[in-house]
N, C-alpha and C positions, 0 to 999 in steps of 0.2 A: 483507820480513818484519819485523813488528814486534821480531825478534828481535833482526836487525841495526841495530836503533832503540834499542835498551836501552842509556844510556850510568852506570855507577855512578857513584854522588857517592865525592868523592875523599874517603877516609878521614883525619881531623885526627891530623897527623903524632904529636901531642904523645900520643895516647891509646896507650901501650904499657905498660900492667902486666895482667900474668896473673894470672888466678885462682889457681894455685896455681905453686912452685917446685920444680923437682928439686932435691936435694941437689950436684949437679951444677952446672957453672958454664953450662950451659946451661938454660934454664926449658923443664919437663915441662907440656904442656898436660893437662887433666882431658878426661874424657869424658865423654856424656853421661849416663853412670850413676851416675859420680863428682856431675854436676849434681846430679840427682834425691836420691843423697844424702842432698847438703847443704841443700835445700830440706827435706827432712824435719826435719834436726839444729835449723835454723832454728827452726823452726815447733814442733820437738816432738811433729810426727805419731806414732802409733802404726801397728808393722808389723803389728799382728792387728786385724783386722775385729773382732772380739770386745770390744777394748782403746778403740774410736774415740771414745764417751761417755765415760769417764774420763778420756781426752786432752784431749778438748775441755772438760771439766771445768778443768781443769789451766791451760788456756788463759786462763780466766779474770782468773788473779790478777795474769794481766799488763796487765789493764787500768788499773794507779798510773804503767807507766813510760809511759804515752799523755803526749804534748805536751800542753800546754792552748793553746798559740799555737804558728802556723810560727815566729815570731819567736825561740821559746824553742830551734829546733834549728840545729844547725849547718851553716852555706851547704857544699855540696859540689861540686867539682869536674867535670869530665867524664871527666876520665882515671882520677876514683875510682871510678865503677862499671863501666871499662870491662874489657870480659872476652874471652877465647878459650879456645874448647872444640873439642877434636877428634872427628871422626866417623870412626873408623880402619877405613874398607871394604877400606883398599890394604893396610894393614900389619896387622888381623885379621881373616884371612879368617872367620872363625866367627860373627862378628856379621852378615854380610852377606846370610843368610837371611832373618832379620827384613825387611831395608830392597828386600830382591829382588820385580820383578814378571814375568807370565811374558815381558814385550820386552825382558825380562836389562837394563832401567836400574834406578833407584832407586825406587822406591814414593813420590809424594811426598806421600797423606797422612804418611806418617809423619815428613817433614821438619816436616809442620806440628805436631807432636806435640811435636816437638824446641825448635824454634821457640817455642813456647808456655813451656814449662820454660826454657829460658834466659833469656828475657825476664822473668821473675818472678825469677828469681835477679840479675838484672842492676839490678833494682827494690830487692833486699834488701842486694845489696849496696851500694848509693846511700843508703841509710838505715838501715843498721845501727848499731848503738854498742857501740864499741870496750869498755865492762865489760859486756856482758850479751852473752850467748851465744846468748838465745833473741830472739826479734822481739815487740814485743805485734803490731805489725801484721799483718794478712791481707791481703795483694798479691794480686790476682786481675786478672783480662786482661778489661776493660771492651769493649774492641773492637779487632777489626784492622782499621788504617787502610788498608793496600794492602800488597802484595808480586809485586813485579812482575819476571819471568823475563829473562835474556837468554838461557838457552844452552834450548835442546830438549829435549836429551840429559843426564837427571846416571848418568854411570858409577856399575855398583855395585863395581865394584876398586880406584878411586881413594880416599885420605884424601878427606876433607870436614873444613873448619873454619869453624865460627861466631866473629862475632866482633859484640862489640854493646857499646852501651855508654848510658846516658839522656840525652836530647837536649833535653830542655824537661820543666819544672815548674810545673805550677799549686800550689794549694793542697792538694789531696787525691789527685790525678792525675800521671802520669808519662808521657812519649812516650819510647818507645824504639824505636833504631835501629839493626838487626842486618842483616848483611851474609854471602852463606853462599860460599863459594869451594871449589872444586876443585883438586885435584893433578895436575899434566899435565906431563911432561919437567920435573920439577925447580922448577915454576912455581906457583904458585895463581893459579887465573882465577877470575873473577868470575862466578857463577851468579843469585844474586837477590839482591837490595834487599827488606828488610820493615821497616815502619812499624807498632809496636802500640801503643795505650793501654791503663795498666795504672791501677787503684783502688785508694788505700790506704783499712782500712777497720780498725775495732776486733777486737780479740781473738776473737769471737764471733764475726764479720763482720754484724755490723748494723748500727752507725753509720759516716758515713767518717772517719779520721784524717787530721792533718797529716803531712806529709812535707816531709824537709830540701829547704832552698832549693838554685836553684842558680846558677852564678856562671860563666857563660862565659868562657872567657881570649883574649883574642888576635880578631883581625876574623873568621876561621876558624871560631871558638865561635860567637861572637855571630851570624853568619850565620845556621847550622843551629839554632840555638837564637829566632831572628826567624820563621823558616820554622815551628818547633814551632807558635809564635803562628798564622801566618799558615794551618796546619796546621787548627788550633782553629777559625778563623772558616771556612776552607770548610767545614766540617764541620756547624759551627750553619747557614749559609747554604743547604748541599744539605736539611738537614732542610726548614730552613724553607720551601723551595720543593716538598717532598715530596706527591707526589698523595695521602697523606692528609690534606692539611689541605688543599691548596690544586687549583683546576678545571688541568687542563690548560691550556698555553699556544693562542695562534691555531694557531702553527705543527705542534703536534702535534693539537689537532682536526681540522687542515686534514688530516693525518694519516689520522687514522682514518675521515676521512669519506673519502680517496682507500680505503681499503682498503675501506670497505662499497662502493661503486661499483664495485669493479672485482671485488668479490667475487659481487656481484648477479646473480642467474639473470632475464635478460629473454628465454628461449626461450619465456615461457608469450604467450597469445592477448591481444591489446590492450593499451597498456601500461597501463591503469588497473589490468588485475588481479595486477600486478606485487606481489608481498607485500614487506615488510619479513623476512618468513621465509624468500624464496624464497633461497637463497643455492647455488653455484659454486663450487669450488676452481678456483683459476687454475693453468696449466701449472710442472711442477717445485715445487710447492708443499704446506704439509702444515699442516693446523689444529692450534692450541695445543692443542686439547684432547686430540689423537692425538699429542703430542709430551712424553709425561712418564711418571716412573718411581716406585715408593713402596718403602719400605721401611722395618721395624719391627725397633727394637734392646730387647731387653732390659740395663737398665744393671745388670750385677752388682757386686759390691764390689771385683774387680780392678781398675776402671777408674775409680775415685777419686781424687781427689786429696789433697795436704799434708791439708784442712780437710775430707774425706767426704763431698763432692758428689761428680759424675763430674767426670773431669777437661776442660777445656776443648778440648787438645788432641786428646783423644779422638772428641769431637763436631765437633771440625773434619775429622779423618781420615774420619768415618763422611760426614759430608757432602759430602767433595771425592769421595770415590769413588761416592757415589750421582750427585754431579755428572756425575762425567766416566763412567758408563755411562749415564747420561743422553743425554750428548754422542756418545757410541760407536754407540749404538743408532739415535739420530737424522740422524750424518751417513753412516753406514756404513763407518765407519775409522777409524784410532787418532785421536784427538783430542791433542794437547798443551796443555798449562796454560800460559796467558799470562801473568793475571792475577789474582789475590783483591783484592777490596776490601769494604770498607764491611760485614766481621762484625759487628753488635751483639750483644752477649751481653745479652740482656733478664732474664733468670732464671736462678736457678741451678739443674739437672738434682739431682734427689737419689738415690740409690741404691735401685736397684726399681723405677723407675718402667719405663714404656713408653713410649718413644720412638721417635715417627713423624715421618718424615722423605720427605719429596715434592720431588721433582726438577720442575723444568718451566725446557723451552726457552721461552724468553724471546723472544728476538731475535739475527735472523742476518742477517750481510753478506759477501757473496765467499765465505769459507773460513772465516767466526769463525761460532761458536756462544756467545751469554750465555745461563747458564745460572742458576738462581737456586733454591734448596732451601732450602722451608721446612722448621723445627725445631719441633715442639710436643712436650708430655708430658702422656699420659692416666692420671688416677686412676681406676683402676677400680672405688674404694671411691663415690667421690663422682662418679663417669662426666663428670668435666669436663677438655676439653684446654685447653691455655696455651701458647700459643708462646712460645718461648725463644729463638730465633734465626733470621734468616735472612742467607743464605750468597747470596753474589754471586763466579762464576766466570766467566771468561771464556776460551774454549778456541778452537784452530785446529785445523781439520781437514786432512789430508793431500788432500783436494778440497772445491772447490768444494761446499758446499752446499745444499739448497729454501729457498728464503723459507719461516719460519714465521708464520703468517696467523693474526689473532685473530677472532674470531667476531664483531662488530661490530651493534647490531638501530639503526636509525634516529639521530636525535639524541640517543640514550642511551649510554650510557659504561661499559659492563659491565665485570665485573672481567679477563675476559682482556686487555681494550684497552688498560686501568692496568697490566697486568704486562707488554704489551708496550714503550707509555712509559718503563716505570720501567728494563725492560730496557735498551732503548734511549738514555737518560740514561746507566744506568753503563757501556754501550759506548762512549759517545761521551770519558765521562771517561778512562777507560783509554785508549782510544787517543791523548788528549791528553797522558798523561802520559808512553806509550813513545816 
């Protein structure tokens, strides 16, 4: 099981300070409401929907403490932004409604919610300054790079602690690297490893900002802070090699031409009058086009965020669970969450809109389901949609289950064969990575 494949990167010893202190000669972790917060305090959101234009108004005038050069801010640390927050399931039961699903574990879009908000806090605190209380920057979550599962099971009675801290810096950009563990006899075990990048941008959020440099200590730092880099160029390099820009490899035409052949209806008379149309479902098998889910969110103003978009978290939860009834539906059994990689956030969701959201199996091997939901938003005013994001999941099913078969017509390359490829690409990453 890829489960038992999942090894954590050894956390650098030197990052130990918490976000906040007890009075107590032991340090009180914050929770994650305590987070959300301070992310408000930060930013200077307002708590009434009513109040959000005057806020952002306000926001404004924070535009004189913006750097004019990274040069001009001060290099930071690792251990400066590094944070832990508790997720207290074990020690308050009353919270654990929220996080509960009905197979009595944890809900884990809502971890990805969690996730989202720490990481942004883990960004402000890495670039904050010590006389000003508010931020002019607007820290937003550009993309999740991967988050990749070891355990199956996260209990909803056990504590949970996040712990993360920023790992590489470009010029306007941030990789942060959060780590989520479990309570178990006295222990914290290791549950997931997440990779995000995050965008610092202007007050307004229109232009991007500089952000403090940063300054690795010890071969430890410098390691995971090389990897950030090396982080950055696969990333430009997976683009670059993206079947939107670029034909399929040999290997994967050779591909799709195995699947139209083998998909091909030759019961009809002679083989001349064999069509390009005539097509077969092969045994234990199910066409893409019979392998997908849809579903439509109204975004209300509870679901905004610091800056009065919908929150990003939000659209990851709403995605991961169209995903995984995607997966449910298709393999015929609980499915478990492997892997996330490769979210882009293309657009920002604004409040009101309509968002639709479309699940489609992708690509399956043995017991894996890739799963991939797209995100777009419909103006009803101007009847135009705009994708905003597409979500790559990768799920295990409790069995064995069908090859999903793309519809394939001759030497042509229609869009399910490309969403099979593309599938097929981020399964192959994922499993290289567990």
């Amino acid at each position: 099981s890829a489960y038992r494949l999942c090894i954590m990167r050894k956390l650098p010893s030197v990052l130990a300070r918490t976000l906040t202190s007890g009075t107590s000669g032991s340090p009180r972790l914050p929770d994650m409401s305590e987070v959300r917060s301070k992310l408000r305090d930060i930013v200077g959101a307002s708590t009434n929907w009513r109040d959000h234009v005057q806020a952002m108004q306000e926001r404004k005038a924070l535009h004189t403490l913006l750097a004019k050069r990274q040069e001009d801010l001060l290099p930071r640390r690792m251990k400066d932004s590094y944070l832990e927050v508790i997720l207290p399931l074990g020690s308050q039961p009353e919270i654990r409604e929220k996080y509960l699903n009905v197979y009595n574990s944890v809900r884990f879009g809502r971890i990805l919610e969690d996730l989202d908000s720490l990481g942004v806090l883990i960004c402000y605190t890495h670039t904050k300054q010590e006389k000003q209380p508010r931020s002019p920057l607007s820290i937003v979550t550009a993309l999740v790079d991967k988050i990749n599962l070891c355990q199956k099971i996260i209990h909803p009675d056990c504590d949970i602690k996040f712990t993360g801290n920023v790992s590489w810096v470009g010029k306007t950009s941030m990789e942060v690297k959060m780590h989520m563990l479990q309570l178990h006899d006295g222990d914290y075990s290791p549950v997931l490893d997440a990779t995000f990048v995050m965008v610092a941008r202007d007050p307004e959020n229109k232009r991007p900002a500089f952000v403090n440099p940063l300054i690795p200590e010890g071969p430890e730092e410098e390691e995971i802070f090389k990897q950030g880099e090396l982080n950055k160029m696969r990333r430009i390099d997976f683009s670059t090699a993206s079947l939107l820009k670029m034909a399929p490899t040999a290997e994967e035409r050779n591909i799709v031409h195995d699947i139209f052949l083998n998909t091909l209806d030759t019961r009809q008379e002679g083989e001349g009058t064999v069509s390009f149309q005539s097509r077969k479902l092969p045994p234990n098998s199910v066409w893409m086009e019979d392998a997908k889910l849809k579903a439509l969110q109204i975004c209300h103003p509870e679901e905004r965020n610091i800056f009065n978009r919908i929150f990003g978290g939000f659209l990851m939860r709403k995605a991961f669970e169209l995903g995984w009834a995607t997966a449910c539906s298709y393999g015929g059994s609980r499915p478990f969450i492997v892997s996330v990689d490769d979210i882009m956030f293309q657009k920002p969701v604004e409040v009101g809109s309509l968002l639709l959201l479309s699940g489609q199996v992708c690509y399956t091997e043995n017991s894996y389901i890739q799963v991939r939901v797209h995100s777009e938003v419909y103006n009803a005013n101007t009847r135009e949609h705009h994708t905003t994001n597409i979500f790559h999941f990768t799920f295990i099913s409790e069995n064995e289950v069908p090859q999903v078969v793309p519809k394939t017509y001759g030497g042509k390359y229609p869009i399910k064969s490309m969403l099979y490829l593309d599938g097929k690409r981020h399964f192959t990453a994922v499993m290289k990575e567990i």
